[in-house]
DSSP file (Angstrom, degrees, kcal/mol; ACC not computed):
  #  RESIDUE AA STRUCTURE BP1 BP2  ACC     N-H-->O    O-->H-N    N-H-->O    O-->H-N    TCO  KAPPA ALPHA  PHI   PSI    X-CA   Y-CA   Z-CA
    1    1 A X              0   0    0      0, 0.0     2,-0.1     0, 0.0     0, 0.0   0.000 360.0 360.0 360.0 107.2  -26.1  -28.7    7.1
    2    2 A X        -     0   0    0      1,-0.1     2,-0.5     4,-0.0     0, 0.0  -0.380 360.0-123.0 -55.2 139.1  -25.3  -25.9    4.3
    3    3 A X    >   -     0   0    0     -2,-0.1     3,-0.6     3,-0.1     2,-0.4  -0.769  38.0-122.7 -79.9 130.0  -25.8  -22.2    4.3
    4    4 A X  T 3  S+     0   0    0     -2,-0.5     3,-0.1     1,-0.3    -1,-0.0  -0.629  88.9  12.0 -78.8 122.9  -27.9  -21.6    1.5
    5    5 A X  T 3  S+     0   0    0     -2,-0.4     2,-0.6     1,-0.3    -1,-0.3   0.894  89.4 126.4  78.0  26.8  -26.4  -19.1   -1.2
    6    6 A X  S <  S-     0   0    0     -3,-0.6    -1,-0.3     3,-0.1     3,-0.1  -0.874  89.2  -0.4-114.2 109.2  -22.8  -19.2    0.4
    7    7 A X  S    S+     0   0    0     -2,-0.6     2,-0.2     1,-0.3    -1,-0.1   0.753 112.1 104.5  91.5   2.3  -20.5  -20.1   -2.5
    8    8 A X  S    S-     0   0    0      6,-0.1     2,-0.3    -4,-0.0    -1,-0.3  -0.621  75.2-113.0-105.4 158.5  -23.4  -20.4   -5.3
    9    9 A X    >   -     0   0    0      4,-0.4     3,-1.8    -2,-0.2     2,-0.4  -0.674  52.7 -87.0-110.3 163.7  -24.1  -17.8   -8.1
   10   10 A X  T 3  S+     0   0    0     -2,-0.3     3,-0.3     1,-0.2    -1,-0.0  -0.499 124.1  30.4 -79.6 126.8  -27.6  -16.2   -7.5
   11   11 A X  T 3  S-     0   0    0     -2,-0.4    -1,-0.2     1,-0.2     3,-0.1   0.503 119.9-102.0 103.3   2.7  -30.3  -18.1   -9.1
   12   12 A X    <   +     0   0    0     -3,-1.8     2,-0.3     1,-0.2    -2,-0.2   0.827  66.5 164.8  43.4  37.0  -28.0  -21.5   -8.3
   13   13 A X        -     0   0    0     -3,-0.3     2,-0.5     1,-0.0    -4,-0.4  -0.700  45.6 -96.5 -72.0 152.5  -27.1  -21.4  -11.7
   14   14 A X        -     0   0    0     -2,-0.3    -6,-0.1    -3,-0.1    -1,-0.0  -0.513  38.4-105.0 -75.1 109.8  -24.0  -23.5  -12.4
   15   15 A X        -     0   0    0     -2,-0.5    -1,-0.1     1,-0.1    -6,-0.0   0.125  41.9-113.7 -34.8 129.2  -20.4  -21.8  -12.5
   16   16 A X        -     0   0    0      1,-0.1     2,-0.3     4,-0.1    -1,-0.1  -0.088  28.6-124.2 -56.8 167.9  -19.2  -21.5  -16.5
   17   17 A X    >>  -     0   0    0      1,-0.1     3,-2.7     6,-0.0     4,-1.5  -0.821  29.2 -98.6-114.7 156.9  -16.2  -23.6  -17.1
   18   18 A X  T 34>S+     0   0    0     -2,-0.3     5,-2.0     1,-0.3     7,-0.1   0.711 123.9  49.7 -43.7 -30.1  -12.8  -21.7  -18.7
   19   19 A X  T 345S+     0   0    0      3,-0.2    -1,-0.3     2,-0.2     6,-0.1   0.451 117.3  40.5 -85.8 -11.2  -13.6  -22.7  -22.2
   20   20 A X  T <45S+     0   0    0     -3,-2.7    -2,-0.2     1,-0.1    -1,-0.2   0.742 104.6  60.3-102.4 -18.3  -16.9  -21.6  -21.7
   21   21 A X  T  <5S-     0   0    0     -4,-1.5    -2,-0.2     2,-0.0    -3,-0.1   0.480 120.7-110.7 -55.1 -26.5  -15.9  -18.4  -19.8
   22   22 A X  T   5S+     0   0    0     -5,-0.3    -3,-0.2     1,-0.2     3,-0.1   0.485  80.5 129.2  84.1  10.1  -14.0  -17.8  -23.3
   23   23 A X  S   <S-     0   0    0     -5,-2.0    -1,-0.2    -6,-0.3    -6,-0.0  -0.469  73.3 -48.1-104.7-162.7  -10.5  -18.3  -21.4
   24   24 A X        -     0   0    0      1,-0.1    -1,-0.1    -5,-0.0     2,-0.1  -0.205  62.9-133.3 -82.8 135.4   -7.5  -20.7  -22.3
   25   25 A X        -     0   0    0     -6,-0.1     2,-0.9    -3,-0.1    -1,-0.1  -0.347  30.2 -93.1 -75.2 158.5   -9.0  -24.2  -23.2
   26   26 A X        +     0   0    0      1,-0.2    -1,-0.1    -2,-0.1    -2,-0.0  -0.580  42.5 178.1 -80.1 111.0   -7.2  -27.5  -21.5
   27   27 A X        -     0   0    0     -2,-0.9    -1,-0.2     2,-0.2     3,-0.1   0.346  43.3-124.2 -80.2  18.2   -4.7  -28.7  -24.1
   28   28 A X  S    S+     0   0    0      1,-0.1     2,-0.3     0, 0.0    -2,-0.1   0.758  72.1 125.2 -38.2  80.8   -3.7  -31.2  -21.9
   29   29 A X        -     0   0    0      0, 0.0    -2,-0.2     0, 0.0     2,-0.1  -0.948  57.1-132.0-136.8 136.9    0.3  -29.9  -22.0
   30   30 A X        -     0   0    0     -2,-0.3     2,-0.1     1,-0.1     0, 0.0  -0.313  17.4-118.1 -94.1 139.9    1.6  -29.3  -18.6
   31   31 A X        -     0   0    0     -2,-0.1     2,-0.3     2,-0.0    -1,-0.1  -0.467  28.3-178.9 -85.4 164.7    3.6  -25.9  -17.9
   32   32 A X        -     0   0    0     -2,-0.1     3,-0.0     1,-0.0    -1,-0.0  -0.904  22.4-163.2-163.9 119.1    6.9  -26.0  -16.8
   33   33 A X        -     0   0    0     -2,-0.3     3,-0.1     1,-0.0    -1,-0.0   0.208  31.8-144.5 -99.9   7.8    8.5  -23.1  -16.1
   34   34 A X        -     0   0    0      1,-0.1     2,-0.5     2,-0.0    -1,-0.0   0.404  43.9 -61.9  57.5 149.6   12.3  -24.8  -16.3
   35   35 A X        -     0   0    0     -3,-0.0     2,-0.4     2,-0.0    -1,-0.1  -0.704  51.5-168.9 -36.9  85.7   14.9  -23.5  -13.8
   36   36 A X        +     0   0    0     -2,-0.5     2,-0.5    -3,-0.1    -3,-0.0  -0.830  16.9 159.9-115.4 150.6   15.7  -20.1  -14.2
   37   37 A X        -     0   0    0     -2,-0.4     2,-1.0     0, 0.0     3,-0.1  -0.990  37.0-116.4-148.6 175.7   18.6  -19.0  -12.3
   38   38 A X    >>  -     0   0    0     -2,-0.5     3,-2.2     1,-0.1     4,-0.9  -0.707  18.2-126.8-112.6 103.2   20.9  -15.9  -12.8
   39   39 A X  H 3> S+     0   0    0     -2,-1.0     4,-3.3     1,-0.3    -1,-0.1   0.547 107.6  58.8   6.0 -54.6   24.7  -16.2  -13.7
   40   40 A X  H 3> S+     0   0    0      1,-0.2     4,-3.1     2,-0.2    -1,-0.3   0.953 100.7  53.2 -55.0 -58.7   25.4  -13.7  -10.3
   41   41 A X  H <4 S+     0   0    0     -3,-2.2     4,-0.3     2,-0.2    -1,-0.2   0.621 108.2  45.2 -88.6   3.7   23.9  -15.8   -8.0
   42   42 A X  H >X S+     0   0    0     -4,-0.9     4,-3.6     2,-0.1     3,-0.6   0.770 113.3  61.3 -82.1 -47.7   26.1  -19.3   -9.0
   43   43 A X  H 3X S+     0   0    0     -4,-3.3     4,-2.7     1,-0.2     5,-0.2   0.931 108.7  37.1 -33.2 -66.1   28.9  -16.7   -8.8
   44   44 A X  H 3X S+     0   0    0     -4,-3.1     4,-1.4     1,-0.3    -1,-0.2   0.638 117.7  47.6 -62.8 -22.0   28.3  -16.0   -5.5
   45   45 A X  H <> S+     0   0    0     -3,-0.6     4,-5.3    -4,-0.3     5,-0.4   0.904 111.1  49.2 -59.9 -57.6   27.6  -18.8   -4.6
   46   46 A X  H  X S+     0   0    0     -4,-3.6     4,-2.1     1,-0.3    -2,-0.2   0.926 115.6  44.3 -47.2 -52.2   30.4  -20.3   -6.2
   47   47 A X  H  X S+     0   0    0     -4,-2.7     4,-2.7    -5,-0.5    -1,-0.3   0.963 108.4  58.1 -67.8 -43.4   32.8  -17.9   -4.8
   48   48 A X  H >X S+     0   0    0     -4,-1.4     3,-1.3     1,-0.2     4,-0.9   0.958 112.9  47.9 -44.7 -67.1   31.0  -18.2   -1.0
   49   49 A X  H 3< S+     0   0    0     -4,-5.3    -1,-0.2     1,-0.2     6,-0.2   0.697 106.7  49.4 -69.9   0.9   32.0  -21.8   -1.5
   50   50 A X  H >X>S+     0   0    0     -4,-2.1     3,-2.0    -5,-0.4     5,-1.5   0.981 111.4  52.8 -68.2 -58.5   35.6  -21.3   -2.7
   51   51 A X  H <<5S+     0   0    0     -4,-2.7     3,-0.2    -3,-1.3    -2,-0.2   0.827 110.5  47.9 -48.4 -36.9   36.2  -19.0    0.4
   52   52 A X  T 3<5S+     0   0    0     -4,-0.9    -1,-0.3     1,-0.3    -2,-0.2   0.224 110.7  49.3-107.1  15.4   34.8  -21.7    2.8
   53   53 A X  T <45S-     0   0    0     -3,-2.0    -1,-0.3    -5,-0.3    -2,-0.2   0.429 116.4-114.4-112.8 -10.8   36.9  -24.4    1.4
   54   54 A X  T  <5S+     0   0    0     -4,-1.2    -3,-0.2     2,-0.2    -2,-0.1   0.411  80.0 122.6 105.5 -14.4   40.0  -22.3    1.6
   55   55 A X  S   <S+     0   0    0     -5,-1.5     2,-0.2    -6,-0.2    -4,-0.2   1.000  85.2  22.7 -60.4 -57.7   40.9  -21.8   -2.4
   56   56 A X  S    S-     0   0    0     -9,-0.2    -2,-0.2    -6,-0.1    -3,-0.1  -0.761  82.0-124.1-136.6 178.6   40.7  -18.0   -1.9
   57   57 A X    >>  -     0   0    0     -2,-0.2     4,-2.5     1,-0.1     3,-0.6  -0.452  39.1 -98.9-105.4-177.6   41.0  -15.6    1.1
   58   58 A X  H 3> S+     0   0    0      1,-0.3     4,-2.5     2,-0.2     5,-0.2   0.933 123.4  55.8 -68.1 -37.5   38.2  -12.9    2.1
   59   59 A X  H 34 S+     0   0    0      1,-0.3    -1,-0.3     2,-0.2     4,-0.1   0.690 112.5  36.8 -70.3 -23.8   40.1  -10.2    0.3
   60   60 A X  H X> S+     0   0    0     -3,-0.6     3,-3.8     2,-0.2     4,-2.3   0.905 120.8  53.0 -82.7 -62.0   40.2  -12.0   -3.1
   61   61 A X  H >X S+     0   0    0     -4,-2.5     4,-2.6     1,-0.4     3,-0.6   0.872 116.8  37.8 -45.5 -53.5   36.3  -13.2   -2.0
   62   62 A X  H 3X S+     0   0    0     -4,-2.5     4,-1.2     2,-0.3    -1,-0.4   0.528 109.8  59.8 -84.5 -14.4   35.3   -9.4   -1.3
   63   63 A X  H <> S+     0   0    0     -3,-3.8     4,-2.6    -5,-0.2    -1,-0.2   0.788 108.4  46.2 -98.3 -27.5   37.3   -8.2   -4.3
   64   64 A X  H <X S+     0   0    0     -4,-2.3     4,-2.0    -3,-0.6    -2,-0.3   0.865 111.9  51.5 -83.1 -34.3   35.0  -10.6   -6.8
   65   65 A X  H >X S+     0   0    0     -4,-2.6     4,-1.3    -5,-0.3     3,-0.8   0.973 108.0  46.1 -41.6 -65.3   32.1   -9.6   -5.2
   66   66 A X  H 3X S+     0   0    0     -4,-1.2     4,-1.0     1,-0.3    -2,-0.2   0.839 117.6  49.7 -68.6 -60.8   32.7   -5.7   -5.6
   67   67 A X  H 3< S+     0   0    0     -4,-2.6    -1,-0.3     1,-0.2     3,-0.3   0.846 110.4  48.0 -46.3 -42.5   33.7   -6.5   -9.4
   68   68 A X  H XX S+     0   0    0     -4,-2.0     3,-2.3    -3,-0.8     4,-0.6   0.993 111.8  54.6 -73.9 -51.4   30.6   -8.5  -10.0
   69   69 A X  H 3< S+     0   0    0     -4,-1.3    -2,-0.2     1,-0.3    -1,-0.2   0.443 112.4  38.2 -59.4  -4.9   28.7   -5.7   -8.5
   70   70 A X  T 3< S+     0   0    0     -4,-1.0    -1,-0.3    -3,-0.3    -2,-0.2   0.316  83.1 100.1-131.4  24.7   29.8   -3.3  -10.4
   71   71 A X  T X4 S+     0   0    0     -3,-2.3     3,-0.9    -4,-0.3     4,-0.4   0.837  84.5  62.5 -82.2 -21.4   30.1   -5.1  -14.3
   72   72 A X  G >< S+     0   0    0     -4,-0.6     3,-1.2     1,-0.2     4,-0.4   0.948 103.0  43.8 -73.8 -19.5   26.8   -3.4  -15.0
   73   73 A X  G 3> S+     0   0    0      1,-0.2     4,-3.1     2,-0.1     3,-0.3   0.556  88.1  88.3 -76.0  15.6   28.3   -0.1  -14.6
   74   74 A X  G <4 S+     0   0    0     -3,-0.9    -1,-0.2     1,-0.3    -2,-0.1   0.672  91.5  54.7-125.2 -33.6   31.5   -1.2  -16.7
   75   75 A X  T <4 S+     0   0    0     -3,-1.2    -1,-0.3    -4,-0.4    -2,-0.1   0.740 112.7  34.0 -88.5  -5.2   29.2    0.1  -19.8
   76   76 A X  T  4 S+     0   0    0     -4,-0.4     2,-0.3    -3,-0.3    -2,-0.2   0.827 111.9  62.8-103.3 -38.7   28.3    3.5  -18.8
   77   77 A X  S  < S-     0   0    0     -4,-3.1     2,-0.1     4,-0.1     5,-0.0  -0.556  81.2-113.3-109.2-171.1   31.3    4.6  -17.0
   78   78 A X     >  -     0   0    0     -2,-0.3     4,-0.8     1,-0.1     3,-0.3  -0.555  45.1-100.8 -79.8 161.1   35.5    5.1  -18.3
   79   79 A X  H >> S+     0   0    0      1,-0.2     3,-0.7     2,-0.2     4,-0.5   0.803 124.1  60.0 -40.3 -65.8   37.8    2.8  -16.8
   80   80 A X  H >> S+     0   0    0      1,-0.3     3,-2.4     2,-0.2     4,-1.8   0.846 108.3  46.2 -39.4 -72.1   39.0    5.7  -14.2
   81   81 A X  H 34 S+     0   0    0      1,-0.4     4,-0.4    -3,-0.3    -1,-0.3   0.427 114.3  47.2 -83.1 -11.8   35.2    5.9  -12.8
   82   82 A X  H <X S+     0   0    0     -4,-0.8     4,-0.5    -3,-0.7    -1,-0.4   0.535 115.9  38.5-108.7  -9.9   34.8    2.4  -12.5
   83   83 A X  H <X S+     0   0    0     -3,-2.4     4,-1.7    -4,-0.5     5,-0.3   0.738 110.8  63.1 -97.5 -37.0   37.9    1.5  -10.8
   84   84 A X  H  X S+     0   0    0     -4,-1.8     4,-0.7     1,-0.2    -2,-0.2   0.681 110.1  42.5 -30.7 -40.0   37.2    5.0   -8.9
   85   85 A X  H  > S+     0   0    0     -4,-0.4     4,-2.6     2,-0.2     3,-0.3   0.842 111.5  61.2 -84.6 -52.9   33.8    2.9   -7.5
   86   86 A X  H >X S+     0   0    0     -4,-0.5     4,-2.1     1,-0.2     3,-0.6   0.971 108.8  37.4 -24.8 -94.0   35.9   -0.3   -7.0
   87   87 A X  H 3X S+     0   0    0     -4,-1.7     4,-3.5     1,-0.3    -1,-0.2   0.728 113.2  54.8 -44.9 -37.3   37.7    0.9   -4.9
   88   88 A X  H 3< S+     0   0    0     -4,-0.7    -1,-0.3    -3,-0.3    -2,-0.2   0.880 112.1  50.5 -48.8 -50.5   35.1    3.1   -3.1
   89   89 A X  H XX S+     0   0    0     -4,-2.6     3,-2.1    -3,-0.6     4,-0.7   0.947 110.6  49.7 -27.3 -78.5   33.2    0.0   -2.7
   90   90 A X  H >X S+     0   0    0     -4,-2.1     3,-0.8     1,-0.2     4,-0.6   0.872 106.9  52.3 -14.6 -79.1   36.1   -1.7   -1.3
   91   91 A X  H 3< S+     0   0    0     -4,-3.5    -1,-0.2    -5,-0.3    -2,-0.2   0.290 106.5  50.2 -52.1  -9.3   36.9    0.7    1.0
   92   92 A X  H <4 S+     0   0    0     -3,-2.1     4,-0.3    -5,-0.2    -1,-0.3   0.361 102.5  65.8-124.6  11.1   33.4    0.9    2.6
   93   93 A X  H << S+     0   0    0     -3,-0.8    18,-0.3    -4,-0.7    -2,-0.2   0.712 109.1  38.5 -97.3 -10.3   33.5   -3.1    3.0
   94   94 A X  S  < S+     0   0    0     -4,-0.6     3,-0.1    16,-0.1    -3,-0.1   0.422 127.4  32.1 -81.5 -13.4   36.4   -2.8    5.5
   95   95 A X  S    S+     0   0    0     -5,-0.2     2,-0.5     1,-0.2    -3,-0.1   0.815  89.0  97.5-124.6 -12.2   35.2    0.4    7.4
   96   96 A X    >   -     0   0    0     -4,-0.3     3,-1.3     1,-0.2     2,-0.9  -0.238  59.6-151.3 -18.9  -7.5   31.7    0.3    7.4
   97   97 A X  T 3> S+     0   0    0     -2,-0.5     4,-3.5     1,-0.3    -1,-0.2  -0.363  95.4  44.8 -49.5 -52.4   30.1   -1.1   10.7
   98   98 A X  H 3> S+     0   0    0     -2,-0.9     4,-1.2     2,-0.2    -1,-0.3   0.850 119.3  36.6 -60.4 -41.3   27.0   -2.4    9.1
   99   99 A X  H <4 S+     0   0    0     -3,-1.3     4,-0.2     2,-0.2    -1,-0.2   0.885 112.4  60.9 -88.1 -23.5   28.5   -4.1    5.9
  100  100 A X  H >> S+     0   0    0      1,-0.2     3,-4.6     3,-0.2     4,-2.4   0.988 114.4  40.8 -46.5 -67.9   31.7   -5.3    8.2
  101  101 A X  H 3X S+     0   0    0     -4,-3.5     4,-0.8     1,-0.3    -2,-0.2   0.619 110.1  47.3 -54.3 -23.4   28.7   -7.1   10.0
  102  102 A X  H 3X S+     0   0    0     -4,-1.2     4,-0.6     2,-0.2    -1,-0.3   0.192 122.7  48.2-112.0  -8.5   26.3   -8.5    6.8
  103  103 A X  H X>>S+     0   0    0     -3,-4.6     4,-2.6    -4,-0.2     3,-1.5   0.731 108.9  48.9 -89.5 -57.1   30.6   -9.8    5.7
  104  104 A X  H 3X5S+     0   0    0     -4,-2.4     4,-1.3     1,-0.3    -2,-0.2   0.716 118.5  43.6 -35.6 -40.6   31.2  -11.2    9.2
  105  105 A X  H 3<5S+     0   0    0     -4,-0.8    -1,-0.3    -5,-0.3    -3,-0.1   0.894 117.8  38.2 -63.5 -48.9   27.6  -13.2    8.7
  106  106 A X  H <<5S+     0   0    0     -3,-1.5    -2,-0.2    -4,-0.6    -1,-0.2   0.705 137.5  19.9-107.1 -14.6   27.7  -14.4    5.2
  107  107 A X  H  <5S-     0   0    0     -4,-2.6    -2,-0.2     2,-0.2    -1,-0.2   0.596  92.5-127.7-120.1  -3.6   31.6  -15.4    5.4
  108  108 A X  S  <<S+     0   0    0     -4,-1.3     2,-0.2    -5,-0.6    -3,-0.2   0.854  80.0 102.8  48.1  42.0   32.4  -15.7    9.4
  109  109 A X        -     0   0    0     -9,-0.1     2,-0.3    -6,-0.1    -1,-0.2  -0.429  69.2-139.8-116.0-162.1   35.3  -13.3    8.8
  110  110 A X        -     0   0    0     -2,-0.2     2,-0.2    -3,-0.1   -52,-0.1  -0.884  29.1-125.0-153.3 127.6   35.6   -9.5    9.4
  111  111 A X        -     0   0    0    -18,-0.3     2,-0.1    -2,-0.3    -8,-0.0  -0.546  23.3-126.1 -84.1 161.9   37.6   -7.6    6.5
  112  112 A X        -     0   0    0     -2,-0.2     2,-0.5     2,-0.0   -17,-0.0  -0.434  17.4-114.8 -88.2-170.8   40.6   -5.6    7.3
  113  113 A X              0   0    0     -2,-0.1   -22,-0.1   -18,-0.1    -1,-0.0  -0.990 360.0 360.0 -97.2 104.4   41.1   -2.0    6.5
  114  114 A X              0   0    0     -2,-0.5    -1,-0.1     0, 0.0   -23,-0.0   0.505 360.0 360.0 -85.6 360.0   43.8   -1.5    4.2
């Protein structure tokens, strides 16, 4: 048993179809929206898995991060101000509490302080 006028246009006329609607007609060719992935996150990945096979230590791991996270500034600022960030960077991924904690998680190390 149906509800009358639930899910019907008024006057039970029949819904238009897209091509009649004016909107894209069926070519039949199927989308495919291909892989898209972003260069940063195979890095990181790549690099997570390097650390966790033992190829490089957290300080090398943490030092490619902090460089990958700052090559977009690499066009705006001088060499000084961008190693000047590096290092700032660095320095608040050993003393931090909170980013010590979000390293300890994603590598199951703790950086030191240097």
């Amino acid at each position: 048993m149906g509800i009358d006028g639930i899910g019907k246009p008024p006057g039970g006329a029949p819904l238009p179809t897209a091509a009649e609607a004016g909107g894209a007609a069926k070519t039949g060719a199927t989308f495919d929206a291909g892989r898209a992935e972003k260069p940063e996150a195979t890095a990181e990945v790549d690099s997570l898995g390097r650390l966790g096979r033992g190829e490089i230590t957290l300080d090398q791991y943490l030092d490619e991060r902090v460089a990958s996270a700052s090559a977009p500034l690499a066009a705006s600022l001088g060499p000084e101000q961008l190693e000047f960030v590096q290092s700032a960077l660095r320095e608040q991924l050993a003393t931090d509490p909170v980013l010590i904690e979000l390293v300890r998680r994603a590598t199951g190390q703790v950086p030191r302080a240097e």
